[in-house]
N, C-alpha and C positions, 0 to 999 in steps of 0.2 A: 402810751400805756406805761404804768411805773414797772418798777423791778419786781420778777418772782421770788417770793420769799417762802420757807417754809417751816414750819412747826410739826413738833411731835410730844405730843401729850397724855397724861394720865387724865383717864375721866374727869378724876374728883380736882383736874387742874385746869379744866373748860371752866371759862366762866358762862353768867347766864345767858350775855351777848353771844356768845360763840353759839351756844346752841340754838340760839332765837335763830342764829346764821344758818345754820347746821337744816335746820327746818325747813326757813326762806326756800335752799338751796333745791332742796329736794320736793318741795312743792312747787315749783317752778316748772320743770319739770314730768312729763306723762311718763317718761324715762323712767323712771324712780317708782312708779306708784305700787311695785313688789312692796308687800312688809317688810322684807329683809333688808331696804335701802331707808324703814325706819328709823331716828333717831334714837327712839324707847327701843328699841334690838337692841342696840351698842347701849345705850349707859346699863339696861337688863345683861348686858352679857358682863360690861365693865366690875359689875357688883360681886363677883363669881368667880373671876378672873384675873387674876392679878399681871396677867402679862398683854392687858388688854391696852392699845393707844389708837388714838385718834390724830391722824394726820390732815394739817392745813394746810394750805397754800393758800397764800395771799399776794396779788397784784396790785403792787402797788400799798394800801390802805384795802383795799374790797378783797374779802375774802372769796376765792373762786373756786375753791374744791377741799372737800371734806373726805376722808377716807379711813373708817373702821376696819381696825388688823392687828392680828395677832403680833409681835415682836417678839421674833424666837432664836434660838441660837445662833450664831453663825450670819449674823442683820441679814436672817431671812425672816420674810413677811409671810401669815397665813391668813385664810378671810375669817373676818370677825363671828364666833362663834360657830365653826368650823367643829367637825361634820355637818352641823347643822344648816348650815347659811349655804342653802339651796340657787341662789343667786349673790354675786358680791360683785366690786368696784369702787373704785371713788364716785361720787358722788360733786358733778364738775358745773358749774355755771354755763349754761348756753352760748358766752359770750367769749369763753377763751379756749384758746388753742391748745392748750396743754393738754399731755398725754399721759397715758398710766405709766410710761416707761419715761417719761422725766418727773413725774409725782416720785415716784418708787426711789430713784437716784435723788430728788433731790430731799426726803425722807431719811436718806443715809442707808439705804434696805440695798441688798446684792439683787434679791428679785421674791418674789414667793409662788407657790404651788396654786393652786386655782383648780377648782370642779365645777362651778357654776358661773362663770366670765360672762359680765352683761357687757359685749361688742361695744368699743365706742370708738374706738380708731383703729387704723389697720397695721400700726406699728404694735402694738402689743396683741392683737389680735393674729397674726398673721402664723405665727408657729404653733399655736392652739391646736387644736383637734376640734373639730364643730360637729356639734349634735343639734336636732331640733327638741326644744322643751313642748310639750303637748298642751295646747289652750283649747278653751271651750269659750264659745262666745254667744252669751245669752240673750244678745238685747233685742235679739227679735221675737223675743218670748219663747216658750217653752213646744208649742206647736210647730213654730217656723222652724228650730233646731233640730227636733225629733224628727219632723219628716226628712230633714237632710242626712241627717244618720241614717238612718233606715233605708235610705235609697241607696247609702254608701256598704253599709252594713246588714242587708237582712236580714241574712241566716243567724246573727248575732241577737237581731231585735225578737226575731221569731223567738227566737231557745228562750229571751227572757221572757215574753210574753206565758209560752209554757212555761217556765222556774213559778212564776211569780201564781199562776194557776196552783199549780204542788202546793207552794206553802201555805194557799189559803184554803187546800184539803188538806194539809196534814197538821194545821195549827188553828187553834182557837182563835189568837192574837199575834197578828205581824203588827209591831209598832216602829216606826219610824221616827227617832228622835234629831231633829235636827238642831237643837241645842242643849246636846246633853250635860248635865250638870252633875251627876251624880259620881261620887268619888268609887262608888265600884265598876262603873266600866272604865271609868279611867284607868282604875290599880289593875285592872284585866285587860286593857290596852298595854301596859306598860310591861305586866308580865308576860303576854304570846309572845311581844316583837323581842323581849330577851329571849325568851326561849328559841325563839327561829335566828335570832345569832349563833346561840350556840347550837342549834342544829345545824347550821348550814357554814359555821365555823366561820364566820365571819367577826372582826372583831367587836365586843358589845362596846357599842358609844354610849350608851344609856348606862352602865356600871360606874363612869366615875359620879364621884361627890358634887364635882361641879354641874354637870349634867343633869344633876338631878334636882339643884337647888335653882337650877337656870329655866326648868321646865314649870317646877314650883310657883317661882316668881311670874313668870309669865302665864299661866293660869290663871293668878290671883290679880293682874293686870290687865285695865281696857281703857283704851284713849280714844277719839275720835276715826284716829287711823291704824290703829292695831291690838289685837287681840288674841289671842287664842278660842276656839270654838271643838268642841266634840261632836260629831254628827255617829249615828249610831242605830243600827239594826237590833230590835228583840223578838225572839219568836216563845210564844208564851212565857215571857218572863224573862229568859233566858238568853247570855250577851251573844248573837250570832256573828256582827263585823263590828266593826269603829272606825273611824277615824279622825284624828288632830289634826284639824288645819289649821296655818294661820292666817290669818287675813288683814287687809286697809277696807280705807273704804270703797276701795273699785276690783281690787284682786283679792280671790280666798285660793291660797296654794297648800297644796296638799302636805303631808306634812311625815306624819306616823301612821301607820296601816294596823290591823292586824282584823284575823277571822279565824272560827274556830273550826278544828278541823273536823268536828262531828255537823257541821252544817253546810260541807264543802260540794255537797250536790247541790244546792238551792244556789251557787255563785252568792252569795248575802255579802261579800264585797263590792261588786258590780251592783247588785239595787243600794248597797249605801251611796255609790258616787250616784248613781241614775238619782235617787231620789233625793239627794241636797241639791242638785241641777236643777231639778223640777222645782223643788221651793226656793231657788236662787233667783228664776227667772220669774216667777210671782211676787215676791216680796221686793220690798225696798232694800236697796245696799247693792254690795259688788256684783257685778255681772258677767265675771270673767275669771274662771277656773283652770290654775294651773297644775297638771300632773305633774312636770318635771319630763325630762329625757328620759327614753326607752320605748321598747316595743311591749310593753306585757297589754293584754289584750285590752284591759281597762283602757287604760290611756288612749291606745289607737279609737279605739271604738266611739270613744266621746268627744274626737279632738275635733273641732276644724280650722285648726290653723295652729302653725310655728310659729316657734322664734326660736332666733339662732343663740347657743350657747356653747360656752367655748371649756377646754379644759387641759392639762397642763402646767408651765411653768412661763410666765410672763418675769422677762427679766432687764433690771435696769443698767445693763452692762453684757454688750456680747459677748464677755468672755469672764466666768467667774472664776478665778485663779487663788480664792480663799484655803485655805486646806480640808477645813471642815466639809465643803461642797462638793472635793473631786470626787468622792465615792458615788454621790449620785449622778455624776455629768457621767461617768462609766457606766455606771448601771443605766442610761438612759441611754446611753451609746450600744449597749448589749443589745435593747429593744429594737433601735434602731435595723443593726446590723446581722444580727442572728437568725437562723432557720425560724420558721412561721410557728411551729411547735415551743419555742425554748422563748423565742419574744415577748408568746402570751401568755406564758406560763413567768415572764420576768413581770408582765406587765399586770398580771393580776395581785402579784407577789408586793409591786408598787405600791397598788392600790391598798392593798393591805396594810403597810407600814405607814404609807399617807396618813391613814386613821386610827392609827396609833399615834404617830407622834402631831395631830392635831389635839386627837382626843385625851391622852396623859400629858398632863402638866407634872406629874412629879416622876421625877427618876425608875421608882420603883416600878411606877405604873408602866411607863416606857420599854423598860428591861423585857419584862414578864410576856409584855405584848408583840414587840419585836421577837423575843425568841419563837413564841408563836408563828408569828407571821413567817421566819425562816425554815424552822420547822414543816410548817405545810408548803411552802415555795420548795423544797428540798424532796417531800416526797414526788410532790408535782412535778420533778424534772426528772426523776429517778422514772416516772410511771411514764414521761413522754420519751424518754432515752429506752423504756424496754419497748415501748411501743415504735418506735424508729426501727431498733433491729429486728422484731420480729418479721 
């Protein structure tokens, strides 16, 4: 086998070979078949992004691993398209040994942050946090998956059975759109899930520039293996849930949510995932639906089967001794080490800035969102320290 070599490039500095590679790689591959391990992802994110680079490695002459990531300060790495890139990784040839933790180092990268870690070795895998992503798996048709729910879920399938009775006394027309196209429920998708940022003070990913011309683009694009899709609930006319998935040709993953809150007795979030399921498993195309990690009751309800996902800080260097990194090797050591109160209150605070400093590329934007995120981490400890003494 020849020598590992490795590249770090701008998009528009991939030739057409590289991407034909880039493809190859990932169609090769069942590993891969998320959208987000698509090529059209990264050069769509590349367009938008100016700190966006594509990492190679090559053995020998054969290119073996491909790997879309942010290049941010401090040669730390983010996943490409981040908040958004629900799953990331390189993207590795079945035939070599190489690991994300000698990709990263030999990239020049100290290590990067990760929320969506697709497992491939146990060296970078191994100080993760692991959750299970929720899948739905339709290939036994639409019958053979319903009754297994329903044996796992009742009381769940009962309520919808009555929901789904209501809305057809108290509505004229429940319409089910599963390839919504109309730019108003879109612009009313895009306006609730802002609004529920800022209700629930979470930082909005969808307010920068690039975010919004990255959603844009990717609306206005469809390849054989990715796409964007609206699936969407109307009750007389009227938008009651949506959601943006995106999809390949074998996986449609969920994406952007939102429901209004005057239709929040009919659950019309739960019949939008129930009924693109239903017409998932009729029609031709993907047959496997991923919610993402968590317990909210969708997800559990529709799932039958994991997969492991990881999240944290995969680093190509046990010990990052940079100046710019020691703030957060403390801060992670605080989590580590601190009462169960002040941990999760450090670690939600984390979470916080994580999505800041993914989501702002310019200073300004950074500043404003950080103070933010300390500002609420600050009352947060203030409201667990009175609740300790009381």
């Amino acid at each position: 086998m020849g020598q590992m070599n490795f590249r770090l490039l701008r998009a528009d500095e991939m030739s057409a070979e590289l991407w034909s590679g880039f493809h190859a790689l990932r169609d090769a591959r069942s590993l891969y078949d998320d959208p987000f391990f698509d090529p059209h992802y990264a050069q769509l994110v590349a367009d938008v992004r100016p700190d966006a680079r594509i990492g190679l490695a090559f053995q020998g002459d054969a290119l073996v691993g491909v790997w879309p990531l942010h290049r941010r300060p401090g040669a730390w790495a983010r996943p490409i398209g981040g908040p958004f890139s629900d799953w990331h990784g390189p993207v590795l040839s079945g035939d070599t040994a190489l690991t994300a933790h000698a990709f990263l180092k030999g990239l020049g990268f100290v290590g990067m942050s990760t929320f969506g870690w697709l497992p491939q070795d146990t060296e970078s895998s191994s100080r993760l946090t692991m959750a299970g992503a929720n899948m739905s798996d339709l290939r036994d048709g639409w019958d053979a998956f319903l009754a297994n729910q329903n044996e796992r879920w009742p009381k769940h399938f009962k309520k919808m059975r009555r929901l789904e009775r209501n809305m057809e006394r108290d509505f004229t027309d429940v319409e089910f759109r599963i390839d919504d196209k109309s730019d108003d429920t879109f612009n009313r998708l895009i306006f609730l899930k802002r609004e529920q940022f800022r209700r629930t003070g979470r930082h909005d990913v969808l307010a920068s520039d690039w975010a919004q011309r990255l959603i844009d683009r990717m609306r206005h694009f469809r390849s054989d293996r990715f796409r964007l899709r609206l699936v969407s609930l109307h009750l007389d006319g009227n938008h009651a849930a949506s959601e943006l998935v995106i999809q390949s040709d074998k996986i449609v993953h969920g994406w952007l949510t939102a429901y209004e809150a005057g239709a929040a007795q009919y659950s019309p979030g739960n019949f939008v995932v129930q009924n693109m399921l239903q017409a998932m498993a009729a029609q031709t195309g993907p047959k496997i639906y991923d919610a993402g990690p968590g317990l909210d009751h969708y997800k559990r309800h529709y799932s039958n089967f994991q997969l492991p996902t990881g999240s944290g800080v995969v680093r190509a260097k046990t010990i990052a001794i940079r100046p710019e990194r020691l703030f957060g090797q403390a801060w992670r050591s605080g989590e580590l080490h601190l009462d169960s109160r002040l941990s999760e209150v450090m670690k939600s605070a984390r979470r916080r800035l994580d999505q800041v400093c993914i989501s702002e590329i310019r200073p300004a934007g950074r500043l404003v969102g950080i103070g933010k995120a300390f500002g609420r981490a600050a009352a947060a400890l203030e409201l667990a320290d009175s609740d300790a003494s009381s």
